[in-house]
N, C-alpha and C positions, 0 to 999 in steps of 0.2 A: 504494500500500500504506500501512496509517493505519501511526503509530509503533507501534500494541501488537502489530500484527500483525510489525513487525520485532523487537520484544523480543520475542514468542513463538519465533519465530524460531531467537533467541539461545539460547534457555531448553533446556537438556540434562540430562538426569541419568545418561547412561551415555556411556563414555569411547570404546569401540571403535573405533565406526562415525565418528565426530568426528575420527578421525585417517587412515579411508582417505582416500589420496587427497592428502595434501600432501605438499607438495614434501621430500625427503632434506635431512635438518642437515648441516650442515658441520662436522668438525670435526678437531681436529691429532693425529694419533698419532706416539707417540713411541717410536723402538723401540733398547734399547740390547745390545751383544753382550756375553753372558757367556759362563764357560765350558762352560753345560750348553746355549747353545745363543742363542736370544733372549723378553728381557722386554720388554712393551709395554703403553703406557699410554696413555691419551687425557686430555690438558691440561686440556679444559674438562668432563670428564668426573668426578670423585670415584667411585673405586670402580670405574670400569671400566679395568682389568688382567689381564696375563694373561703367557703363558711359552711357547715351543717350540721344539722341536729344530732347528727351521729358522727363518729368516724368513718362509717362506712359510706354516708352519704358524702361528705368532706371529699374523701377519694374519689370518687365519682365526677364532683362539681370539679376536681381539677382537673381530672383529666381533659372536662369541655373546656375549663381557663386556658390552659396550657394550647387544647387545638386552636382556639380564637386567635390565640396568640402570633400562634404560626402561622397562621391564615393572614393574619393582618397586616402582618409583618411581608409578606408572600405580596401579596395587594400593592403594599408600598412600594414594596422593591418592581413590582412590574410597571407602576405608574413611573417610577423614576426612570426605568429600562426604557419603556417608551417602544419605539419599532427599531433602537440599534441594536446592530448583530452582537452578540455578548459570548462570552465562552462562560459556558457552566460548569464544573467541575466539583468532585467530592472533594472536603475540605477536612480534613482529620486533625485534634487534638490530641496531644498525650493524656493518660489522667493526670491531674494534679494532687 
């Protein structure tokens, strides 16, 4: 395969389909007992939080924070993208 045909490749301009299909993030929820029940937050997350009468419901309401979150963020990043051709690529952290 020549190089342009792997930068073609590369080359995306919609977000979707570019995300079926990899692997689940990882990441730390945090969930602490008040008196209306439980809040919960995710560490490396900003903005994904949430509240329930139970623990088990807590869990639940994050995991829809957490998707909103991704989504919106997704949204943004496409509004800024705009119709230029962009290279997407998987982006990998070590744990810390």
């Amino acid at each position: 395969m020549s190089k342009a045909s792997r930068n073609n490749q590369q080359l995306q301009t919609t977000g979707p389909k570019y995300y079926q299909g990899m692997p689940p993030l990882n990441f730390t929820a945090i969930y602490m007992k008040v008196a209306e029940g439980f809040v919960g937050f995710i560490e490396e997350l900003p903005g994904a939080n949430t509240q329930g009468a139970t623990l088990d419901e807590a869990r639940e309401n994050l995991k829809e924070a957490a998707a909103m979150v991704m989504e919106a963020n997704r949204v943004l990043a496409e509004e800024t993208i705009g119709t230029a051709e962009v290279i997407r690529e998987p982006f990998s952290l070590p744990a810390a």
